[in-house]
N, C-alpha and C positions, 0 to 999 in steps of 0.2 A: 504494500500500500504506500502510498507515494505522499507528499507532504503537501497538504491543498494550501497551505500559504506561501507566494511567491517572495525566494529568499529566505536563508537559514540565519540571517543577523538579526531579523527581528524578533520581538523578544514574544514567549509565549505570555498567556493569562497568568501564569502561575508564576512567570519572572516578573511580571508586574505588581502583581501584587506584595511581592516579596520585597520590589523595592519601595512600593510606596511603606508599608510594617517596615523598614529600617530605619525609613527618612524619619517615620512617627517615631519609633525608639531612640534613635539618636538625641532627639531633644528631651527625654526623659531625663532625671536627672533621680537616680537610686541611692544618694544619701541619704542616711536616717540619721548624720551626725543634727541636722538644721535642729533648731529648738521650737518649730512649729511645721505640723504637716497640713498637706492638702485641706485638708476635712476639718483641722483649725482653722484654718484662715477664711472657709467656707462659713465655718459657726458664729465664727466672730462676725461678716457682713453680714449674715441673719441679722444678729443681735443688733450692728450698728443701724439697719434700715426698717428698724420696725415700728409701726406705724402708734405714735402715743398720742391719747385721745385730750385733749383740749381737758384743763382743768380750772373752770374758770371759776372766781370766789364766792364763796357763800354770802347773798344776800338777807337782808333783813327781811321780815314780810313788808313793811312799808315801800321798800324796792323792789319788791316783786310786783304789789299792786300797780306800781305806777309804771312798771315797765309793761306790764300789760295796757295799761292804761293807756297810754304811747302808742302799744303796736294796733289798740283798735283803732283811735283817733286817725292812724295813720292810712288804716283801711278803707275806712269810712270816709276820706276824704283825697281819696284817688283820684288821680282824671279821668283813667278808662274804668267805667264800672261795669262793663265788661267780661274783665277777667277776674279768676277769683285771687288775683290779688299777690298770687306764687310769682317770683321772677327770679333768674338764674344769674 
């Protein structure tokens, strides 16, 4: 049986594969001397990107009345009465 690909320099599936798996290992780097691995450095972005909820101060009741008090005044006297009043 004869070699259906024209020319024996180029390279088969299996030599290409094998060089792309070297290129990737080559840049590996198998020290375990470092003082943090992969999987730390992964835990650590976790921790540094996560998302913390707004803690805003505890009002009195008199401030709360009035901030309600505000946000109807503020409803009730829209220009488009229209819509209910949600805007982004």
């Amino acid at each position: 049986m004869s070699n259906p690909r024209p020319g024996a320099e180029e390279f088969d599936e299996e030599d290409l594969i094998r060089s792309e798996f070297d290129s990737i290992v080559s840049g590996l780097s198998l020290d375990e001397s470092a003082p943090t691995s992969y999987l730390d450095q992964l835990a650590n972005f976790e921790d540094a990107n996560r998302f913390v909820p707004p803690n805003p101060p505890r009002q009195s009741p008199r401030q709360i009345w009035r901030s309600i008090k505000r946000a109807v005044n503020r409803w009730f006297n829209r220009d488009n009465h229209e819509d209910d009043g949600a805007t982004i």
